[in-house]
VOPAGU-2260 file (C-alpha; in pm, 1 decimal, decimal comma):
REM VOPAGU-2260
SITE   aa  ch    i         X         Y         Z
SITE  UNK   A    0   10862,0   13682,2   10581,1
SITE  UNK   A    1   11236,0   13794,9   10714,7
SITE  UNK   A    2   11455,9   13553,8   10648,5
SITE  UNK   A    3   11554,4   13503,9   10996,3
SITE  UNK   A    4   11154,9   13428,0   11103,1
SITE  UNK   A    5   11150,9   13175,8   10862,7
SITE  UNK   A    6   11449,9   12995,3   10985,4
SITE  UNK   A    7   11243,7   12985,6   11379,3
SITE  UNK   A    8   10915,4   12923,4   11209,6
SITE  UNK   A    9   11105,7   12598,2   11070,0
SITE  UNK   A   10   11278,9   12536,7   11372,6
SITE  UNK   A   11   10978,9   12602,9   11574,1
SITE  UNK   A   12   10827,8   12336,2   11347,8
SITE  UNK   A   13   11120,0   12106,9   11428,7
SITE  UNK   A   14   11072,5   12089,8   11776,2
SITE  UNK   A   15   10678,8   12027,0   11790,0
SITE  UNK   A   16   10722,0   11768,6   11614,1
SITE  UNK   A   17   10997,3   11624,9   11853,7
SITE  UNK   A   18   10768,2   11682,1   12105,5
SITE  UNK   A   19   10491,4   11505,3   11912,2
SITE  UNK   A   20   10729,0   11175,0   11896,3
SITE  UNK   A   21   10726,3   11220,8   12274,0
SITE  UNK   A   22   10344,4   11219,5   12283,7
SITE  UNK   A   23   10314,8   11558,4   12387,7
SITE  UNK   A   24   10041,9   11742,2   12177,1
SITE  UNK   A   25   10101,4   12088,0   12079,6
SITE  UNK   A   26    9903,3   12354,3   11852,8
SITE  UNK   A   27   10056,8   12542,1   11639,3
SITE  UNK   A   28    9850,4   12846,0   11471,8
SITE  UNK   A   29   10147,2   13053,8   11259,7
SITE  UNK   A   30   10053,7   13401,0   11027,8
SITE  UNK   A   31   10427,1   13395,1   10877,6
SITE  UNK   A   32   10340,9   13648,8   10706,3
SITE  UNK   A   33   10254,7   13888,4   11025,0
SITE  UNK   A   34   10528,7   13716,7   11159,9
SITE  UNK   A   35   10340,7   13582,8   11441,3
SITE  UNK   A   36   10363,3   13273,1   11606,0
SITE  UNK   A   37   10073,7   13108,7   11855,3
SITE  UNK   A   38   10155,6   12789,1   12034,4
SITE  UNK   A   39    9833,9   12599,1   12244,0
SITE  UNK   A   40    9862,8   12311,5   12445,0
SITE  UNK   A   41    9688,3   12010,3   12415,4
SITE  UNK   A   42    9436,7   12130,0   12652,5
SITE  UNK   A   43    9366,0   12467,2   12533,6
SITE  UNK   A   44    8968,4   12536,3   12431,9
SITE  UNK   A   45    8801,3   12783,8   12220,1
SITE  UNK   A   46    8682,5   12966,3   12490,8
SITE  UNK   A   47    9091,5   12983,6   12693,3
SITE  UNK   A   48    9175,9   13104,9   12282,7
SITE  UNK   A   49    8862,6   13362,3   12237,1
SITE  UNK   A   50    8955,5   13473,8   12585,9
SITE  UNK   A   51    9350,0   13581,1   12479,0
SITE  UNK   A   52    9302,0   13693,6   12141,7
SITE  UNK   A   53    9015,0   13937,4   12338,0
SITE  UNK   A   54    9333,2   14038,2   12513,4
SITE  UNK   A   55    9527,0   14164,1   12245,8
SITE  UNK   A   56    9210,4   14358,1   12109,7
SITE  UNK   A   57    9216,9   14526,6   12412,4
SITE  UNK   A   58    9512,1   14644,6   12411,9
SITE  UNK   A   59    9475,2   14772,1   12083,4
SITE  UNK   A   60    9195,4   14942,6   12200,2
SITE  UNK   A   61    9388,9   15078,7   12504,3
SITE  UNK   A   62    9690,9   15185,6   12333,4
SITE  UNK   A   63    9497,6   15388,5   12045,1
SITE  UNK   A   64    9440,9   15767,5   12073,7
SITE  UNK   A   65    9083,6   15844,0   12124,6
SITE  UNK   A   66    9063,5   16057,6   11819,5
SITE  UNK   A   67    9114,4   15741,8   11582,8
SITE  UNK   A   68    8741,8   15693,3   11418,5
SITE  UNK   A   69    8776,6   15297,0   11496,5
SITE  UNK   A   70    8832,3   15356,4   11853,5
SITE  UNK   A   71    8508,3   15380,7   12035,9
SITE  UNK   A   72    8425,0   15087,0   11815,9
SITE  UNK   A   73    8700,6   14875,5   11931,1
SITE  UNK   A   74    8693,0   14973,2   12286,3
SITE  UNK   A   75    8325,3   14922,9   12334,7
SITE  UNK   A   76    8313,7   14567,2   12150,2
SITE  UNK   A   77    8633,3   14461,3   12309,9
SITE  UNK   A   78    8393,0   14539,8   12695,2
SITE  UNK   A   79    8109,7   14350,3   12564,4
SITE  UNK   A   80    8290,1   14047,0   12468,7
SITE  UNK   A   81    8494,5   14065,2   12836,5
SITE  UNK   A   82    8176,9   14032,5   13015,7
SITE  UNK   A   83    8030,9   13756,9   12810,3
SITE  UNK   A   84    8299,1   13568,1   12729,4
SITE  UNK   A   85    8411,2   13602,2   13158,6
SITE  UNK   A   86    8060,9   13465,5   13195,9
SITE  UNK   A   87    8032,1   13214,7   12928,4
SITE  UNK   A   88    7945,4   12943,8   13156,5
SITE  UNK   A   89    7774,1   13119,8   13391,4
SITE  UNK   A   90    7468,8   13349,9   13377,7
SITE  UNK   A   91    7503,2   13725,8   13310,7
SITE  UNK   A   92    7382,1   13992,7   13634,2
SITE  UNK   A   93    7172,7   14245,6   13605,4
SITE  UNK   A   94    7462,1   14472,4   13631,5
SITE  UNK   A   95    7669,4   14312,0   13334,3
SITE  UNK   A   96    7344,5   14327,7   13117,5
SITE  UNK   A   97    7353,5   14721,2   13216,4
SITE  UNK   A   98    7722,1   14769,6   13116,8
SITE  UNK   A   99    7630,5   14570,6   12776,1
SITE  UNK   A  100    7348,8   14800,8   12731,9
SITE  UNK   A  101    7582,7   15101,7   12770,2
SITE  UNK   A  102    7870,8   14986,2   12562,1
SITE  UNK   A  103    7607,9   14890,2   12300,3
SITE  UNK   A  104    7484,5   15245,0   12304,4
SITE  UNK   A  105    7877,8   15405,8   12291,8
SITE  UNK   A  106    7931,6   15180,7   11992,6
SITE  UNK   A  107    7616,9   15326,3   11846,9
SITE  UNK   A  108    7715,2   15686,5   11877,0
SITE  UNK   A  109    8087,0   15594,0   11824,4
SITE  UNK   A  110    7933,8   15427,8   11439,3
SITE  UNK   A  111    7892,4   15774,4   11341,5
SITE  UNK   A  112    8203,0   15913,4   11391,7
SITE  UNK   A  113    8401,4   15612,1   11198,8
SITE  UNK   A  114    8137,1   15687,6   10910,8
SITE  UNK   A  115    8234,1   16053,3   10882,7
SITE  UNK   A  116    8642,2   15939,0   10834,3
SITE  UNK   A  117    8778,9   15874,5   10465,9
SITE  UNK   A  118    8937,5   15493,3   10470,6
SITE  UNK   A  119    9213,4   15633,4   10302,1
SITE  UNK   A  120    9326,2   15799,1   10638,5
């Protein structure tokens, strides 16, 4: 960890707990390491948290090229869990089940192609 992120992490640290004294609740989930930071508030669930960190999957997924072994793999799973985690509450459509089915079946032929890549790519 960079000097200089340590210093915010700390000072980040600081200022929940300022808030705290002011009975305002914050979550703090830090990877200093990674140098990465999450902040919640008091109200935030597992599903608002499954729903964001599904966010930055896809993106992932978005932003690498096709040709990377993992990508079909991403991609696909990253679908799947959109349409059950949008539904979560609710019940799934005929439709979603379809597109589940057919992302299934892309991560199935995608499985191959990450099998036939060295990990030391």
């Amino acid at each position: 960890m960079s000097d200089d992120f340590a210093a915010f992490h700390k000072s980040l640290l600081d200022l929940i707990k300022s808030f705290e004294q002011k009975n305002v609740l914050v979550k703090m989930n830090s990877d200093p390491d990674s140098n990465i930071i999450r902040i919640y508030g008091e109200r935030s669930d597992g599903l608002a948290l499954a729903k964001t960190g599904l966010d930055e999957i896809e993106e992932l997924a978005l932003t690498t090229a096709e040709h990377h072994p993992y990508w079909g793999l991403v991609y696909n799973g990253s679908q799947i869990l959109k349409i059950v985690l949008e539904k979560w509450n609710g019940t799934l459509t005929d439709d979603e089940i379809i597109q589940i089915k057919w992302h299934a079946d892309e991560i199935k032929n995608s499985s191959g192609n990450a099998n036939s890549h060295s990990h030391d790519e």
